[in-house]
C-alpha positions as CSV (number, residue, x, y, z in Angstrom):
1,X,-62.3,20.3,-49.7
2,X,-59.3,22.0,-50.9
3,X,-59.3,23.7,-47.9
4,X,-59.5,20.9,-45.6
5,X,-56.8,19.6,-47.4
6,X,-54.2,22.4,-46.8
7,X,-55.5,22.7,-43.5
8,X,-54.4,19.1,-42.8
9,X,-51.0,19.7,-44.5
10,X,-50.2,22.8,-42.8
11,X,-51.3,21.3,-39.4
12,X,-49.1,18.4,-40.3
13,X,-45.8,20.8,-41.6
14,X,-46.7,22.6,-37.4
15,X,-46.2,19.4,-36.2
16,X,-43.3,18.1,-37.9
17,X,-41.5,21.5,-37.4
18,X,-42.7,21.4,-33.7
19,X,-41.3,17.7,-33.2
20,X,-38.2,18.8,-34.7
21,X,-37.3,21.7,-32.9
22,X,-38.3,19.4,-29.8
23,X,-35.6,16.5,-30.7
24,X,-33.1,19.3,-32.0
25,X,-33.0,21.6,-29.3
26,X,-33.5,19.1,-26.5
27,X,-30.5,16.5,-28.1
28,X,-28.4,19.5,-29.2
29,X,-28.6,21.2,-26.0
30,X,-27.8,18.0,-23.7
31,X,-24.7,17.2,-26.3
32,X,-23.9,21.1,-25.8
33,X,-23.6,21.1,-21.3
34,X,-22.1,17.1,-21.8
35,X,-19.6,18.7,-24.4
36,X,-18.8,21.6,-21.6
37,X,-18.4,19.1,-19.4
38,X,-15.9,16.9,-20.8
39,X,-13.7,20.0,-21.7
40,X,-14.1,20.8,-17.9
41,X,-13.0,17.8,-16.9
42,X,-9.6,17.6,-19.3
43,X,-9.0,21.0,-18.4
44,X,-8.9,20.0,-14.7
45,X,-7.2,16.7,-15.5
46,X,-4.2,19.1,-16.7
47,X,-4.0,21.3,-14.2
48,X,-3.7,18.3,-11.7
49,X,-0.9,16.9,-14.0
50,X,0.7,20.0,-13.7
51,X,0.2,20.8,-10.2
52,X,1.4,16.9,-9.8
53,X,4.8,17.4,-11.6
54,X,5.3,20.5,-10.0
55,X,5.0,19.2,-6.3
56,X,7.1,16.2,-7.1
57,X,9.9,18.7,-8.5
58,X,9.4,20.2,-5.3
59,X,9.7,17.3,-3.3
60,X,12.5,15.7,-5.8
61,X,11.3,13.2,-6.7
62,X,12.8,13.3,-10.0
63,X,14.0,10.5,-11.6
64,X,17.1,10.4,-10.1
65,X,15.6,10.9,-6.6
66,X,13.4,8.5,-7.1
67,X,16.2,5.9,-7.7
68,X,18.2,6.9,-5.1
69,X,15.0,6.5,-2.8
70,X,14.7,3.2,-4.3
71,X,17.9,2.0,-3.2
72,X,17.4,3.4,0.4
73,X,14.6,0.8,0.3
74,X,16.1,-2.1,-1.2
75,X,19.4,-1.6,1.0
76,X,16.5,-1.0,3.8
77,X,15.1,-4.9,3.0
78,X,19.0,-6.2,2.4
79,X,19.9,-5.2,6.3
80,X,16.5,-6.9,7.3
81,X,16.9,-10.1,5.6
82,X,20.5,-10.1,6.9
83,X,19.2,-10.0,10.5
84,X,16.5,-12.2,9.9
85,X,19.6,-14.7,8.6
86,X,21.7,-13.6,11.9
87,X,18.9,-14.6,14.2
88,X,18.7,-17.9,12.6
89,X,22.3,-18.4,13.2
90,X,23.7,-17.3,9.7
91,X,27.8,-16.1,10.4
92,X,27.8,-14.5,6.6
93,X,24.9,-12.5,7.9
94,X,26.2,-11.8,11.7
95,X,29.5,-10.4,10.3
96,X,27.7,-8.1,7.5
97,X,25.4,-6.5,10.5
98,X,28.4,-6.5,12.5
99,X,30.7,-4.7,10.5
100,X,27.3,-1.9,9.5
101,X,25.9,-1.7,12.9
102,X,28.8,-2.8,15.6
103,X,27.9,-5.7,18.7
104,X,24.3,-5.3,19.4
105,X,21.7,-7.8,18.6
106,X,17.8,-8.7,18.9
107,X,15.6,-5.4,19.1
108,X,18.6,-2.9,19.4
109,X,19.8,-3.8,16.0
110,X,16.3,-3.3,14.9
111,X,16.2,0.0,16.2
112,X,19.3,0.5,14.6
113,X,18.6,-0.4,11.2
114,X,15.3,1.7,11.4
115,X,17.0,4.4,12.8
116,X,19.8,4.6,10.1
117,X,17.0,5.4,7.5
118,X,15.3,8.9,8.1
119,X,14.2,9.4,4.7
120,X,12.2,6.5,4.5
121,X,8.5,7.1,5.8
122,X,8.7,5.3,8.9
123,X,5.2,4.1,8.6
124,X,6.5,2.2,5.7
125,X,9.5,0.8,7.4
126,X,7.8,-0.8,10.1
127,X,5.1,-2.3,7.3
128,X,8.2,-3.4,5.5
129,X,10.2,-5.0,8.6
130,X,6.8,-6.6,9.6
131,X,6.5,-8.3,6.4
132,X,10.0,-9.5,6.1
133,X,10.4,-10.4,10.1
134,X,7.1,-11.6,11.5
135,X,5.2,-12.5,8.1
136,X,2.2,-14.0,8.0
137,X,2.9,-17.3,9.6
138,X,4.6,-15.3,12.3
139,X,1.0,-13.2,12.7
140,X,-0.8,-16.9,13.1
141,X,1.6,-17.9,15.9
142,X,1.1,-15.1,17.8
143,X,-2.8,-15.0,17.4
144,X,-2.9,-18.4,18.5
145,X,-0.1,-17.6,21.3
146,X,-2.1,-14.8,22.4
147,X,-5.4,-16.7,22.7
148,X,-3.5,-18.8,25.3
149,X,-2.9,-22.2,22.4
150,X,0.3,-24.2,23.2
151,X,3.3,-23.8,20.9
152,X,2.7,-27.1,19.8
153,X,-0.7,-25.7,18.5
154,X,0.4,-22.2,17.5
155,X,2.5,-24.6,15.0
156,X,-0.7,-26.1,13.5
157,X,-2.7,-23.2,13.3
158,X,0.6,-21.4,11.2
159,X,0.4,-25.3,9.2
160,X,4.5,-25.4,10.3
161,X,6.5,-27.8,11.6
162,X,7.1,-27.5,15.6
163,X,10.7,-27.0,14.9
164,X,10.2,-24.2,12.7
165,X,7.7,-22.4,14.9
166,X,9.9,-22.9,17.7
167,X,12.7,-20.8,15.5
168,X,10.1,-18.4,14.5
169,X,9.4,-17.9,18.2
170,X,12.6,-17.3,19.6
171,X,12.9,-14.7,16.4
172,X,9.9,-12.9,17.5
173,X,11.1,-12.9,20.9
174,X,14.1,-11.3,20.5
175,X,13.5,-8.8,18.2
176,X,10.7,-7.8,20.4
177,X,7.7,-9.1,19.1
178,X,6.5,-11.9,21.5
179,X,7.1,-11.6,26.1
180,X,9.0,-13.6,27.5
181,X,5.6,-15.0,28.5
182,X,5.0,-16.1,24.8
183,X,2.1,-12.7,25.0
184,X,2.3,-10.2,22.1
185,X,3.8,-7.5,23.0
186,X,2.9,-3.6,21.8
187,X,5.4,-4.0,18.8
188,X,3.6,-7.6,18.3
189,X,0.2,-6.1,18.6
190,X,0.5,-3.7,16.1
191,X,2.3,-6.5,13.6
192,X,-0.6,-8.6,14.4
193,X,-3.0,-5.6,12.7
């Protein structure tokens, strides 16, 4: 009987050990490569960060190019809004572009005004004078122009007066956007995207 017994007792000691060395080296081991992992992954995160700062150095964009980038921009949007004034018959605005750009109007100032800033990506200047010169409303009109709807209902679909589509028209026309034909043309097309 005593033997029984210490045979049960050392069967159950194998078991315990063998179900702990099961959970330890199986948990411990997982915790170990998840551990590696994460260490991986901040080592990487810094070497980006550095590689980051590095190229921006590079390209300067420190802090102070960054600003004067900035400014580039804004002075980018003042010129825009300031034509978008001119077209609607603004004199404030007329004499500003005047005095920056000389006596052209409609698309050749546009091209000006893009023109003057090269360091601006010029994928993001024609995103920018979309926006601020066609704008949504102006992307409705010339949907619904294009689909061969009467300015009177280009105005609905847009939810504007006719007088005010009629103003946003002849602004899309002459900086380029919209035919004389009221079609889209490629600079309207790619607005309309």
């Amino acid at each position: 009987m005593t033997v029984d017994i210490w045979i049960e007792i050392f069967l159950v000691a194998i078991i315990l050990i063998l179900l702990g060395w099961i959970l330890y080296s199986g948990g411990g081991s997982r915790q170990r490569k998840l551990q590696q992992e994460i260490e991986a992954q901040r080592e990487e995160l810094r070497v980006l960060k550095e590689a980051n700062e590095s190229l921006r150095n590079a390209l300067g964009l420190s802090d102070e190019g960054k600003l004067r980038r900035h400014q580039e921009i804004f002075q980018f949007i003042r010129d825009l809004e300031s034509l978008r004034g001119a077209i609607a018959g603004s004199t404030v605005s007329q004499k500003v572009l005047r005095s920056k750009y000389g006596d052209v109007e409609g698309y050749e100032l546009l091209t000006r005004i893009m023109e003057v800033r090269p360091n601006i990506d010029p994928v993001v200047k024609r995103r920018i004078a979309d926006e601020i010169l066609v704008g949504e409303a102006g992307r409705t009109i010339m949907k619904a122009l294009d689909k061969g709807a009467t300015i009177e209902r280009a105005a609905s679909a847009a939810g504007m007066p006719l007088i005010v589509a009629k103003g946003q028209i002849r602004r899309l026309q002459m900086l380029g956007y919209l035919d004389s034909r009221l079609k889209p043309t490629e600079l309207g097309r790619k607005a309309m995207e």
